[in-house]
C-alpha positions in Angstrom: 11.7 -2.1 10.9 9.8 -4.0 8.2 9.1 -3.0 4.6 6.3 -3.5 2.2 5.9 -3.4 -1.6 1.8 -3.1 -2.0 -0.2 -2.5 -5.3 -3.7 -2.1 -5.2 -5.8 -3.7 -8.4 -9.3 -2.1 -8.5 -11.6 -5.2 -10.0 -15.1 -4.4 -12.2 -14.2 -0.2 -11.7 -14.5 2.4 -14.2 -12.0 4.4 -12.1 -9.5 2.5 -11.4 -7.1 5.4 -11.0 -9.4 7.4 -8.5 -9.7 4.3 -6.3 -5.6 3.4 -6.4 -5.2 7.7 -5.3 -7.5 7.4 -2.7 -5.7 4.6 -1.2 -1.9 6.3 -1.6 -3.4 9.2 -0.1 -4.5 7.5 3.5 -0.4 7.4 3.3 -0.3 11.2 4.5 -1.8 10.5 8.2 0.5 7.8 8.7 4.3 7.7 10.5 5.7 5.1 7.6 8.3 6.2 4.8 6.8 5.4 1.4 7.6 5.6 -2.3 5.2 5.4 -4.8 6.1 4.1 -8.2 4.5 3.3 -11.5 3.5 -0.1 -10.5 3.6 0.2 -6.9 4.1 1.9 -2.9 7.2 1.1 -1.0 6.7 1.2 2.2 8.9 1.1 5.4 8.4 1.6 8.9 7.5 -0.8 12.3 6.1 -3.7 11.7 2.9 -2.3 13.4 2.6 0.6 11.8 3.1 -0.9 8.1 0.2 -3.4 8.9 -2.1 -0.5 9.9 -1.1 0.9 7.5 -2.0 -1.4 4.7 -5.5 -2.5 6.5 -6.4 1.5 5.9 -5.7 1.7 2.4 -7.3 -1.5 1.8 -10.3 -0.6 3.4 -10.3 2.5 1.6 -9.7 1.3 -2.1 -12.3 -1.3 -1.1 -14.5 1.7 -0.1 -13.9 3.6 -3.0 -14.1 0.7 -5.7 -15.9 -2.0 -4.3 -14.1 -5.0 -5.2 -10.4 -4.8 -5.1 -7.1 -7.0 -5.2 -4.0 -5.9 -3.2 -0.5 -7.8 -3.6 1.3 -7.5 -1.0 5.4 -8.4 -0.3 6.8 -8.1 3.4 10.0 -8.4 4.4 12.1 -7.7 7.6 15.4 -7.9 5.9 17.5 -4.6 5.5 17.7 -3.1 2.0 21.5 -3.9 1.7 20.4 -7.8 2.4 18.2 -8.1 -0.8 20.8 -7.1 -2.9 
């Protein structure tokens, strides 16, 4: 298990917010737990899966906005090891 803090930045868009739903919303067909919060998505699941995972919802805020900016933070330590 890996987890993933992502934020999507939507460059040049005069719907910034439509493009950063779009992409939370390709998290409904996927098998990852994720959190979404005011400045970004949690996400946790296999390390497959969470890769996939943030290739689809780049390629869809990328589809929506045209020119976007994700930040992206992996890590495969447990969540009582980053305390």
């Amino acid at each position: 298990m890996i987890s993933a803090e992502v934020a999507i930045y939507p460059l040049k868009s005069s719907h910034a917010t439509k493009v950063i739903d779009n992409s939370i919303k390709t998290l409904n067909n996927s098998n990852i737990d994720y959190t979404v919060n005011s400045m970004n998505t949690r996400l946790r699941g296999r390390k497959e899966e969470i890769f996939n995972t943030l290739e689809t919802m780049f390629s869809e805020a990328e589809t929506t906005g045209g020119e976007v900016s994700m930040v992206v933070t992996i890590t495969n330590a447990g969540e009582k090891d980053l305390i």
